[in-house]
C-alpha positions, 0 to 999 in steps of 0.5 A: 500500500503506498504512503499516500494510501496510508495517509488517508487512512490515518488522517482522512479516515480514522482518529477522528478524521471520518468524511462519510457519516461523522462517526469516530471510527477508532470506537471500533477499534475497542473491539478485539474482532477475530471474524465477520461474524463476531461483531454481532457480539460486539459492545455496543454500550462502549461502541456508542459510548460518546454518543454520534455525531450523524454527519456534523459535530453536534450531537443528537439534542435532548429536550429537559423532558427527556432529561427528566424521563431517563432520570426518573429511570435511572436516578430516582428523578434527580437530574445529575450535573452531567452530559446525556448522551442521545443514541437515537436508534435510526442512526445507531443503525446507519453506523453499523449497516455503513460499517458493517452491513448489519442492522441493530436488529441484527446485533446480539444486543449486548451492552444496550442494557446498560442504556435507558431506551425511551420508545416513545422517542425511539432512542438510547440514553445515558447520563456521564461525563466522560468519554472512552475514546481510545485516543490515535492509531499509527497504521504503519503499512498495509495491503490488499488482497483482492477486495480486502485492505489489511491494516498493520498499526500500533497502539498501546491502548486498543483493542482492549474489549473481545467480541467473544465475552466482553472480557479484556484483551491484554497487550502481549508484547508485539504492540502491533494489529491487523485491521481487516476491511473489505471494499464497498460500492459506496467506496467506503468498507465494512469491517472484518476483523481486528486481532493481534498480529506479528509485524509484517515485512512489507516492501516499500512503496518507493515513487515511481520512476527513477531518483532524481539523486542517489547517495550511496552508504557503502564509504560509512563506517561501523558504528561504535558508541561511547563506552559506559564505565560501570561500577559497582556500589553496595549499600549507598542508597539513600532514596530510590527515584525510579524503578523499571522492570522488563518483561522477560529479564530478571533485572530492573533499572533504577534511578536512587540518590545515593548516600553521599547526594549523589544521582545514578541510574544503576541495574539493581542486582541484588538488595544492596548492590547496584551497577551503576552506569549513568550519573546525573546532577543532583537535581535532574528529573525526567528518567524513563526506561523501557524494554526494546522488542528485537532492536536490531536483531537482539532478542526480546528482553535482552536489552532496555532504553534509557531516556533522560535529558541532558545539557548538550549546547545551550538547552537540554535535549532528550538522549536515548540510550540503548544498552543490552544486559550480558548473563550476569545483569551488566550493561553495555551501551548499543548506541545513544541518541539525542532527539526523538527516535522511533523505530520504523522499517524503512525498506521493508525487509522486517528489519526495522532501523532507528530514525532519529529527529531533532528540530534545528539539529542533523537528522540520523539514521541508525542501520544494521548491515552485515550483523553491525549497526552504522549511522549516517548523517543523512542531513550532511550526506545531502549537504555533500552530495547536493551542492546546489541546494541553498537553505537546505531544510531537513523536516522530521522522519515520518514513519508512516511513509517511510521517508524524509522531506526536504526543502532547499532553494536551487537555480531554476533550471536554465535560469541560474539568476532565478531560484526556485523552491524545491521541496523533495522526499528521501527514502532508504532501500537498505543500500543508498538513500534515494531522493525523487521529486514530488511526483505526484498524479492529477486528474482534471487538476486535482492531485490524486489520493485526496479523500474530500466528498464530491460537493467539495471537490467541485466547488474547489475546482470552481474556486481556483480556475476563478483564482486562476483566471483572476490572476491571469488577466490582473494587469499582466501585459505591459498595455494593460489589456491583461493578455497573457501571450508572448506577443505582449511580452515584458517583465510584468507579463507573467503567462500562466497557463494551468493550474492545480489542487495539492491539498484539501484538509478537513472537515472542519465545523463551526456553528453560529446560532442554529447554523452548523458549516462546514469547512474545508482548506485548500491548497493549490498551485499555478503554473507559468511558462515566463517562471523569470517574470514572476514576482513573489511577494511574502510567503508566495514560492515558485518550484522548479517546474514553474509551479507556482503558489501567489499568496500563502499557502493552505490560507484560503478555506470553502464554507458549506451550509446544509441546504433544506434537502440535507445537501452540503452547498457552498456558501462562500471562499475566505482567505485566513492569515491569522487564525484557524478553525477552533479559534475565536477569532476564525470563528467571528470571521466567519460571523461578519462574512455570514452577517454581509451576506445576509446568512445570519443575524446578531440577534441569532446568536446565543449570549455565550457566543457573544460574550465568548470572545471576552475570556481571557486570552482573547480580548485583545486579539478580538478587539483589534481585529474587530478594530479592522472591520468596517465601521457598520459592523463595529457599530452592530456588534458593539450594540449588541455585546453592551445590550448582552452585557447589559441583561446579563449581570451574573456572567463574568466574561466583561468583568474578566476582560476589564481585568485583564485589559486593565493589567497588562493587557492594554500593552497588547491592543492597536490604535484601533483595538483600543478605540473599540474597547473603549467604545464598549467601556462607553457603551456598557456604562459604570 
C-alpha cells in the first residue's frame, strides 16, 4: 500500500478524521474482532459510548423532558450535573449497516442494557461525563488482497474489549494489529476483523520512476558508541527515584540518590548492590526506561532504553540510550541518541532501523548491515552530495511513509539568476538513500489520493480556475489589456497557463446560532511558462517546474451550509492569515462574512457566543481585529455585546476582560483595538 494510501487512512479516515457519516471510527477499534461474524457480539454500550455525531459535530439534542424521563429511570428523578448522551436508534443503525452491513436488529444486543431506551422517542440514553475514546492509531503499512485492505498499526491502548465475552484483551508484547476491511460500492468498507498480529515485512512503496539523486552508504563506517564505565556500589542508597522492570529479564533499572547526594541510574542486582552506569546532577528529573522488542536483531528482553535529558549546547535535549544486559545483569551501551527516535522499517525487509529527529539539529539514521549497526548523517550526506541546494531544510522522519522531506532553494533550471523552491522526499532501500521529486498524479487538476466528498471537490475546482483566471488577466501585459501571450511580452507579463489542487484538509465545523458549516482548506498551485517574470511577494514560492503558489499557502478555506434537502452547498471562499478553525477569532470571521451576506443575524446568536470572545486570552486579539472591520459592523456588534452585557449581570466574561485589559493587557491592543474597547467601556456604562 503506498504512503499516500496510508495517509488517508490515518488522517482522512480514522482518529477522528471520518468524511462519510461523522462517526469516530477508532470506537471500533475497542473491539478485539477475530471474524465477520463476531461483531454481532460486539459492545455496543462502549461502541456508542460518546454518543454520534450523524454527519456534523453536534450531537443528537435532548429536550429537559427527556432529561427528566431517563432520570426518573435511572436516578430516582434527580437530574445529575452531567452530559446525556442521545443514541437515537435510526442512526445507531446507519453506523453499523455503513460499517458493517448489519442492522441493530441484527446485533446480539449486548451492552444496550446498560442504556435507558425511551420508545416513545425511539432512542438510547445515558447520563456521564466522560468519554472512552481510545485516543490515535499509527497504521504503519498495509495491503490488499483482492477486495480486502489489511491494516498493520500500533497502539498501546486498543483493542482492549473481545467480541467473544466482553472480557479484556491484554497487550502481549508485539504492540502491533491487523485491521481487516473489505471494499464497498459506496467506496467506503465494512469491517472484518481486528486481532493481534506479528509485524509484517512489507516492501516499500518507493515513487515511481527513477531518483532524481542517489547517495550511496557503502564509504560509512561501523558504528561504535561511547563506552559506559560501570561500577559497582553496595549499600549507598539513600532514596530510590525510579524503578523499571522488563518483561522477560530478571533485572530492573533504577534511578536512587545515593548516600553521599549523589544521582545514578544503576541495574539493581541484588538488595544492596547496584551497577551503576549513568550519573546525573543532583537535581535532574525526567528518567524513563523501557524494554526494546528485537532492536536490531537482539532478542526480546535482552536489552532496555534509557531516556533522560541532558545539557548538550545551550538547552537540554532528550538522549536515548540503548544498552543490552550480558548473563550476569551488566550493561553495555548499543548506541545513544539525542532527539526523538522511533523505530520504523524503512525498506521493508522486517528489519526495522532507528530514525532519529531533532528540530534545528542533523537528522540520523541508525542501520544494521552485515550483523553491525552504522549511522549516517543523512542531513550532511545531502549537504555533500547536493551542492546546489541553498537553505537546505531537513523536516522530521515520518514513519508512516517511510521517508524524509526536504526543502532547499536551487537555480531554476536554465535560469541560474532565478531560484526556485524545491521541496523533495528521501527514502532508504537498505543500500543508498534515494531522493525523487514530488511526483505526484492529477486528474482534471486535482492531485490524486485526496479523500474530500464530491460537493467539495467541485466547488474547489470552481474556486481556483476563478483564482486562476483572476490572476491571469490582473494587469499582466505591459498595455494593460491583461493578455497573457508572448506577443505582449515584458517583465510584468507573467503567462500562466494551468493550474492545480495539492491539498484539501478537513472537515472542519463551526456553528453560529442554529447554523452548523462546514469547512474545508485548500491548497493549490499555478503554473507559468515566463517562471523569470514572476514576482513573489511574502510567503508566495515558485518550484522548479514553474509551479507556482501567489499568496500563502493552505490560507484560503470553502464554507458549506446544509441546504433544506440535507445537501452540503457552498456558501462562500475566505482567505485566513491569522487564525484557524477552533479559534475565536476564525470563528467571528466567519460571523461578519455570514452577517454581509445576509446568512445570519446578531440577534441569532446565543449570549455565550457573544460574550465568548471576552475570556481571557482573547480580548485583545478580538478587539483589534474587530478594530479592522468596517465601521457598520463595529457599530452592530458593539450594540449588541453592551445590550448582552447589559441583561446579563451574573456572567463574568466583561468583568474578566476589564481585568485583564486593565493589567497588562492594554500593552497588547492597536490604535484601533483600543478605540473599540473603549467604545464598549462607553457603551456598557459604570
Amino acid at each position: 500500500m503506498t504512503a499516500e494510501e496510508l495517509y488517508v487512512f490515518n488522517h482522512q479516515s480514522f482518529n477522528q478524521n471520518n468524511n462519510r457519516n461523522g462517526f469516530d471510527l477508532n470506537q471500533f477499534l475497542l473491539m478485539a474482532v477475530e471474524a465477520p461474524e463476531d461483531y454481532r457480539k460486539i459492545d455496543l454500550y462502549q461502541l456508542f459510548y460518546n454518543g454520534i455525531y450523524n454527519g456534523t459535530p453536534k450531537f443528537a439534542d435532548c429536550t429537559e423532558e427527556e432529561r427528566q424521563v431517563v432520570a426518573d429511570v435511572r436516578c430516582d428523578g434527580h437530574v445529575p450535573y452531567v452530559d446525556l448522551i442521545k443514541c437515537p436508534a435510526d442512526q445507531m443503525n446507519e453506523v453499523l449497516q455503513e460499517f458493517l452491513g448489519l442492522s441493530l436488529e441484527d446485533m446480539d444486543g449486548v451492552g444496550l442494557d446498560r442504556f435507558t431506551y425511551l420508545p416513545e422517542y425511539d432512542a438510547y440514553y445515558d447520563f456521564h461525563s466522560d468519554a472512552n475514546c481510545p485516543g490515535k492509531v499509527n497504521f504503519l503499512s498495509g495491503e490488499r488482497k483482492g477486495s480486502k485492505v489489511l491494516l498493520y498499526y500500533e497502539s498501546d491502548s486498543f483493542p482492549v474489549l473481545s467480541s467473544k465475552d466482553g472480557s479484556p484483551v491484554h497487550p502481549d508484547g508485539t504492540r502491533l494489529n491487523c485491521l481487516t476491511l473489505e471494499e464497498q460500492e459506496s467506496g467506503w468498507y465494512h469491517f472484518l476483523s481486528n486481532w493481534r498480529c506479528h509485524k509484517p515485512s512489507l516492501p516499500t512503496a518507493y515513487p515511481a520512476g527513477e531518483p532524481e539523486l542517489t547517495i550511496p552508504l557503502d564509504g560509512l563506517e561501523p558504528y561504535k558508541p561511547e563506552a559506559v564505565t560501570v561500577k559497582r556500589h553496595t549499600g549507598d542508597v539513600a532514596e530510590p527515584l525510579y524503578q523499571a522492570a522488563f518483561s522477560g529479564n530478571p533485572f530492573r533499572v533504577e534511578v536512587y540518590r545515593s548516600t553521599e547526594g549523589s544521582l545514578y541510574a544503576a541495574v539493581a542486582g541484588s538488595g544492596t548492590e547496584r551497577d551503576c552506569f549513568l550519573s546525573f546532577p543532583k537535581n535532574d528529573l525526567g528518567w524513563t526506561a523501557e524494554g526494546f522488542a528485537s532492536t536490531f536483531g537482539y532478542p526480546d528482553g535482552k536489552g532496555f532504553v534509557f531516556t533522560y535529558y541532558r545539557q548538550i549546547g545551550d538547552s537540554y535535549s532528550q538522549v536515548h540510550d540503548y544498552f543490552t544486559f550480558s548473563e550476569d545483569g551488566i550493561p553495555s551501551r548499543l548506541l545513544q541518541t539525542v532527539g526523538t527516535a522511533e523505530e520504523t522499517d524503512l525498506n521493508g525487509d522486517g528489519i526495522p532501523e532507528l530514525t532519529v529527529s531533532r528540530p534545528g539539529a542533523n537528522q540520523m539514521l541508525f542501520f544494521l548491515r552485515d550483523g553491525e549497526i552504522y549511522q549516517a548523517d543523512v542531513t550532511a550526506l545531502i549537504q555533500d552530495a547536493w551542492p546546489e541546494a541553498k537553505y537546505l531544510e531537513c523536516g522530521l522522519w515520518n514513519a508512516e511513509r517511510r521517508n524524509l522531506s526536504l526543502t532547499a532553494q536551487v537555480p531554476f533550471p536554465g535560469l541560474e539568476d532565478v531560484s526556485a523552491a524545491a521541496s523533495w522526499t528521501l527514502w532508504f532501500d537498505g543500500e543508498v538513500l534515494r531522493l525523487y521529486k514530488d511526483y505526484s498524479v492529477y486528474s482534471d487538476h486535482v492531485k490524486l489520493g485526496l479523500d474530500a466528498p464530491a460537493y467539495v471537490l467541485d466547488a474547489a475546482q470552481d474556486f481556483v480556475q476563478g483564482q486562476f483566471d483572476a490572476l491571469a488577466s490582473d494587469g499582466y501585459g505591459w498595455d494593460g489589456s491583461g493578455n497573457y501571450d508572448e506577443g505582449n511580452a515584458g517583465l510584468g507579463n507573467v503567462v500562466w497557463d494551468d493550474w492545480r489542487i495539492n491539498g484539501l484538509i478537513g472537515p472542519y465545523y463551526e456553528t453560529a446560532g442554529d447554523i452548523q458549516v462546514e469547512i474545508w482548506r485548500i491548497n493549490y498551485d499555478t503554473h507559468t511558462v515566463t517562471p523569470d517574470r514572476v514576482m513573489l511577494p511574502g510567503a508566495s514560492y515558485r518550484d522548479e517546474d514553474g509551479w507556482c503558489m501567489i499568496g500563502l499557502p493552505f490560507c484560503d478555506y470553502l464554507y458549506f451550509q446544509l441546504d433544506t434537502e440535507g445537501n452540503w452547498a457552498f456558501l462562500f471562499s475566505k482567505p485566513e492569515y491569522d487564525c484557524s478553525p477552533g479559534s475565536p477569532l476564525f470563528w467571528w470571521d466567519m460571523v461578519y462574512q455570514m452577517l454581509s451576506m445576509d446568512l445570519l443575524q446578531l440577534s441569532d446568536l446565543s449570549v455565550d457566543e457573544l460574550l465568548a470572545p471576552l475570556a481571557e486570552g482573547r480580548t485583545a486579539a478580538f478587539f483589534n481585529h474587530l478594530g479592522e472591520a468596517p465601521q457598520v459592523e463595529q457599530e452592530q456588534i458593539l450594540f449588541h455585546l453592551a445590550r448582552t452585557i447589559q441583561e446579563n449581570p451574573d456572567r463574568t466574561e466583561y468583568a474578566d476582560c476589564v481585568n485583564t485589559l486593565r493589567g497588562n493587557g492594554e500593552y497588547d491592543l492597536t490604535d484601533a483595538g483600543r478605540a473599540v474597547w473603549e467604545h464598549l467601556q462607553s457603551a456598557v456604562g459604570p
